[in-house]
C-alpha positions in Angstrom: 0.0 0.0 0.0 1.4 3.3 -0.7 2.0 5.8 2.2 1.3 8.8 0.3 -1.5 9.5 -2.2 0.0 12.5 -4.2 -3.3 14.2 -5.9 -3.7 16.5 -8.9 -6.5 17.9 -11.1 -6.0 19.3 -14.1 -8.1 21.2 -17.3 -6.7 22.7 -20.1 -3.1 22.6 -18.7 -1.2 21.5 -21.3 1.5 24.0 -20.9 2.7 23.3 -17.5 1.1 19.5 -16.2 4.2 17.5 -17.9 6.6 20.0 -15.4 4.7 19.3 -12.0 4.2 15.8 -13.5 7.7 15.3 -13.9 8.6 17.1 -10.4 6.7 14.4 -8.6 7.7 11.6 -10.7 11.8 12.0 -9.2 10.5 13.2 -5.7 13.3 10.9 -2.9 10.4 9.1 -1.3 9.1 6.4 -3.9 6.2 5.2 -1.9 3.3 7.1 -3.3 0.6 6.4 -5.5 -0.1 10.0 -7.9 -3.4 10.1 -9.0 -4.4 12.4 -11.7 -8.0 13.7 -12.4 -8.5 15.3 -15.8 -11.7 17.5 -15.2 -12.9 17.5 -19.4 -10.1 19.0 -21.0 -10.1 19.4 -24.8 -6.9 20.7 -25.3 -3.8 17.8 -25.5 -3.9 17.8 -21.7 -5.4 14.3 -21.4 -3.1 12.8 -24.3 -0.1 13.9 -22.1 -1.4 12.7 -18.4 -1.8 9.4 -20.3 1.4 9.2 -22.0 2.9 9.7 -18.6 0.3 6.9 -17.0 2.0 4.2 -19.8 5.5 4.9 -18.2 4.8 4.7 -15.0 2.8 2.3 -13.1 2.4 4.7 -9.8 0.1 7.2 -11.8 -3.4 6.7 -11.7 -5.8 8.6 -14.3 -9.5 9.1 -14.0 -10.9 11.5 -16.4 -14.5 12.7 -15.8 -17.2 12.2 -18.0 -18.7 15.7 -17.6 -16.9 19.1 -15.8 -17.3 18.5 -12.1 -14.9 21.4 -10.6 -11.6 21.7 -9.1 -13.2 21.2 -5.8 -15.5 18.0 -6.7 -12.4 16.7 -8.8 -10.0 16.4 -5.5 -12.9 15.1 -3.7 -12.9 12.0 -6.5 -9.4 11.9 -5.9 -9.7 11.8 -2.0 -11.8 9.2 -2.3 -10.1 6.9 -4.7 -6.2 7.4 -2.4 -4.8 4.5 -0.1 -2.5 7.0 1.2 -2.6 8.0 4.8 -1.0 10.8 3.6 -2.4 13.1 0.7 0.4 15.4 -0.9 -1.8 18.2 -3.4 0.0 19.8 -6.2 -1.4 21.9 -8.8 -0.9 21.8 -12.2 1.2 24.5 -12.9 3.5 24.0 -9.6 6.9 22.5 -9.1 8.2 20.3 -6.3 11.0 19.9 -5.3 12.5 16.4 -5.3 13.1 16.0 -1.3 9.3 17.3 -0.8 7.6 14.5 0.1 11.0 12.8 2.6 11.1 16.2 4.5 7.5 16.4 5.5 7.0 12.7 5.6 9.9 13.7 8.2 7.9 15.5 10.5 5.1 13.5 10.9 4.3 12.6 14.4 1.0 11.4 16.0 -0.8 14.7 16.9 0.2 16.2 13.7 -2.7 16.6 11.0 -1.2 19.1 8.5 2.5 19.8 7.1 2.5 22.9 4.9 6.2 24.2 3.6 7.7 27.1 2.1 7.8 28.1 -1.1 8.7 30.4 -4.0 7.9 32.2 -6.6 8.4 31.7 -10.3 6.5 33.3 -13.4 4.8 31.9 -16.2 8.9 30.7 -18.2 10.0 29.2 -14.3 12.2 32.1 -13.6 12.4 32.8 -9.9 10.2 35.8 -8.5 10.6 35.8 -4.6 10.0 33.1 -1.6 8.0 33.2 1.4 9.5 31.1 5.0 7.4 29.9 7.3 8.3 29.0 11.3 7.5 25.4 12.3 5.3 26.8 15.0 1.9 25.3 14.9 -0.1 28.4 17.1 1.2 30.8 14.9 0.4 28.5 11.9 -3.0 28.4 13.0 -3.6 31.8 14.3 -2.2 33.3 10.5 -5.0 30.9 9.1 -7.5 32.1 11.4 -6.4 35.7 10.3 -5.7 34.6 6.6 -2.3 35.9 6.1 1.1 34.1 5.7 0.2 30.4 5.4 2.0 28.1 3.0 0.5 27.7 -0.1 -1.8 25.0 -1.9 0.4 22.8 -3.7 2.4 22.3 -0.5 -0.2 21.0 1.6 0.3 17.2 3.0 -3.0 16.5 4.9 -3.5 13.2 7.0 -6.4 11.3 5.0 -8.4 10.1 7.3 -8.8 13.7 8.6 -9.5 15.2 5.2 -12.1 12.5 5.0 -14.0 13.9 8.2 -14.6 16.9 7.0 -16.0 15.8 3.5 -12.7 17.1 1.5 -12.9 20.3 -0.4 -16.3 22.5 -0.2 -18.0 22.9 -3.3 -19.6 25.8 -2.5 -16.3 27.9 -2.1 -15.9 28.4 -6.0 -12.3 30.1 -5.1 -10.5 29.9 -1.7 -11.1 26.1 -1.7 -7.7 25.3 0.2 -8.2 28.2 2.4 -11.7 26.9 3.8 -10.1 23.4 4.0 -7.3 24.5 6.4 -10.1 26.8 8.4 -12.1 23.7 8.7 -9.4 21.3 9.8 -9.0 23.6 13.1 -12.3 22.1 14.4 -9.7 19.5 15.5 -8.1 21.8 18.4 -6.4 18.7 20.0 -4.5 18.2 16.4 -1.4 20.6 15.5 -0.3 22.1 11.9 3.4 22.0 11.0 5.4 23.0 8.1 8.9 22.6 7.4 10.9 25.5 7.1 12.8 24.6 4.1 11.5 26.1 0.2 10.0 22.6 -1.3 7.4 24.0 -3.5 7.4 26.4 -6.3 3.9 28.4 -6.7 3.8 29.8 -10.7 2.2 32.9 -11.6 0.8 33.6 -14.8 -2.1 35.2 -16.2 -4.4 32.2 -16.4 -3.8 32.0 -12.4 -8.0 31.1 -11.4 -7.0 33.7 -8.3 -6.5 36.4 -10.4 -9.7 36.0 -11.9 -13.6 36.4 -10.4 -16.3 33.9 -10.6 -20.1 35.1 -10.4 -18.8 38.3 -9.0 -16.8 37.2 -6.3 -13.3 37.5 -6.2 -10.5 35.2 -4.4 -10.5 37.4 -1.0 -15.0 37.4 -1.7 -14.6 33.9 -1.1 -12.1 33.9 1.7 -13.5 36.7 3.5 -16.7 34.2 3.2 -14.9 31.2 4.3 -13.4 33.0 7.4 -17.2 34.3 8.3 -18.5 30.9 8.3 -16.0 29.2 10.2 -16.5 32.2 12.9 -20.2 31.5 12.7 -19.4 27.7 13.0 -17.2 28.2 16.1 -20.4 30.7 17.4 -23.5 28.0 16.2 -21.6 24.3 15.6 -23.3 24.5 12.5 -21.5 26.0 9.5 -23.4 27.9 6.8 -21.6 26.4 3.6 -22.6 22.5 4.8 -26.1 23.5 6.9 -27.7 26.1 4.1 -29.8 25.0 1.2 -28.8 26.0 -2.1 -31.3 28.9 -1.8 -30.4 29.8 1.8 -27.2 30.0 0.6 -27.1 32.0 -2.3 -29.5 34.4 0.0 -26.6 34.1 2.5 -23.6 34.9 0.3 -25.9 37.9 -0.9 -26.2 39.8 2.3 -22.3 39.2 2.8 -21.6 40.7 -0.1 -23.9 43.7 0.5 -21.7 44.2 3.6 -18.4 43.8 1.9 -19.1 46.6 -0.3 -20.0 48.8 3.0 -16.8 48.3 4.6 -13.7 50.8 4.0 -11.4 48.2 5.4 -12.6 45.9 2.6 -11.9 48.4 0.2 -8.5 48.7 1.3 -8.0 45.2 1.2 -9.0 44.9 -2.7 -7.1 48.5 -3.6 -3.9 47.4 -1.3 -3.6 43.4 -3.3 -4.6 45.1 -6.5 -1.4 47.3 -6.8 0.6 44.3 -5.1 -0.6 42.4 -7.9 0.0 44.6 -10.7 3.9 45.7 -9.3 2.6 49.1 -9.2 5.1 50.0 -6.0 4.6 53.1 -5.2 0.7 52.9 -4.7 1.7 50.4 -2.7 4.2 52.1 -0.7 1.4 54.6 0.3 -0.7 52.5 1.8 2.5 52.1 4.6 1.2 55.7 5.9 -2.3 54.5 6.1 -4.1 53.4 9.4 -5.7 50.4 8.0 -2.1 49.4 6.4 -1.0 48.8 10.2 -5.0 47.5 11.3 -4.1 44.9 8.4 -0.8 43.7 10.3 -2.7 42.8 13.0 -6.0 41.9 11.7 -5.0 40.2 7.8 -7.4 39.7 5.4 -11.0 39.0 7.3 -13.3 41.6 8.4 -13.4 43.3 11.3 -15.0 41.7 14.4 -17.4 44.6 14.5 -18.4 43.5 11.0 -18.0 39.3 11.4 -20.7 39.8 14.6 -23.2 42.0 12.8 -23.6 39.1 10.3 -23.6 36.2 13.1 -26.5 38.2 14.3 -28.4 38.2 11.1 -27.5 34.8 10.5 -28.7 33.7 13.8 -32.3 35.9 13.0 -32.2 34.6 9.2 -31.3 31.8 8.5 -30.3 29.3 12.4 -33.3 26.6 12.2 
């Protein structure tokens, strides 16, 4: 049986899969299983995850027979793994090839989660900057909680049977997906996070990036700010809005949040502040230093304010609590 079930969906990426493919296939640790979902592609994605499966019996493909989501495709994945562990990479990322030995490393009995840190690279693979993380698992959590300076996706290596607890991904979360799974995981408080400080994962950026982009109006901090609400509303209720609501509840429910996102100046900073971070536009950016809510974001990160979070635990308690 493998130890590690190393998991990766993939659509329309034939420019970069047969690089993350290939940055699994020489990883140190051999015992893994890498199972590949291809979510409908019709470009010459699905020829090349094949070509890869006929070289090497540790790949597993399953292609779906209609588009099911990024969030729906890892859950097929989840279930199908024999892992204990489940290593995600996405398919424009990079390991590197001691990724898998150094967390499998750290494991230890009370651990759940083993992020790492990473860097940077552009759309060619040319380095861009890297981000270090402290093997510290209260701060690991509490910059979670806060959502700000948490490894990134394609490093996570999540103990399966936990990930099978709490359903896998959230399909509801149409961005933000791996940032509601690590909020979710905390329900756990007896369980710790870890990461290992060493750079083991490379995180491309490019213009295709799904986080750059907005889905039904939302953007990638909509859907985090959203996540962060209901797992504050979980913590408040035991029942958390994106599993309890009905689809028509929910929609109602995402509504009113966005009505208040809108409202809020901090939120407006947030968007204006990671707009000009994404576009290298420096010295907007470098105003922001001189601005109140710069220094409130230090402290506070990317979720609303708790004036804000309460006002809609109230109205979801009025609303929408049965």
């Amino acid at each position: 049986m493998p130890f590690v079930s190393i998991i990766m969906t993939v659509r329309n990426s034939e420019k970069y899969v047969s690089q993350a493919i290939e940055s699994v296939l020489v990883q140190s640790f051999k015992n893994f299983e890498f199972i590949i979902i291809d979510d409908e592609s019709n470009d010459s994605t699905t020829k090349i995850i094949k070509d890869y499966q006929s070289k090497d019996k540790r790949i597993i493909v399953h292609i779906n027979s209609k588009k099911k989501g990024p969030a729906e495709s890892r859950n097929i994945a989840i279930r199908m793994a024999k892992g204990k562990w489940v290593s995600v990479i996405d398919s424009d990322d990079v390991f590197f090839p001691k990724k898998i030995e150094k967390q499998v490393n750290l494991i230890d009995k009370n651990i759940i989660f083993i992020g790492s840190s990473f860097l940077y690279i552009n759309d060619k693979g040319s380095h861009v900057a890297y981000y270090k993380y402290k093997n510290n698992s209260k701060i690991l959590k509490n910059n979670i909680i806060k959502n700000k300076n948490f490894p990134p996706h394609s490093s996570y290596f999540v103990k399966r049977e936990y990930l099978k607890k709490i359903n896998g991904y959230n399909q509801r979360f149409l961005m933000a997906q791996d940032y509601d799974l690590l909020l979710r995981l905390q329900i756990f408080k007896n369980k710790k996070f870890a990461v290992c400080e060493d750079v083991l994962t490379k995180v491309r950026i490019h213009a295709q990036n799904r986080s750059l982009k907005k889905i039904n109006y939302f953007s990638q901090l909509d859907f985090s700010i959203l996540a962060s609400i209901c797992f504050r509303i979980y913590q408040q209720t035991k029942k958390n809005p994106s599993e309890y609501l009905s689809t028509k509840e929910w929609s109602n429910f995402i509504y009113i949040v966005k009505l208040h996102l809108t409202s809020s100046s901090y939120y407006k900073f947030l968007v204006t502040k990671l707009k000009y971070k994404k576009r290298k536009r420096i010295f907007e950016y470098i105003n922001y230093f001189s601005s109140l809510n710069f220094f409130k974001s230090y402290f506070l990160g990317h979720v609303l304010p708790n004036k804000i979070q309460d006002k809609l635990l109230i109205i979801y308690k009025q609303k929408f609590l049965k």
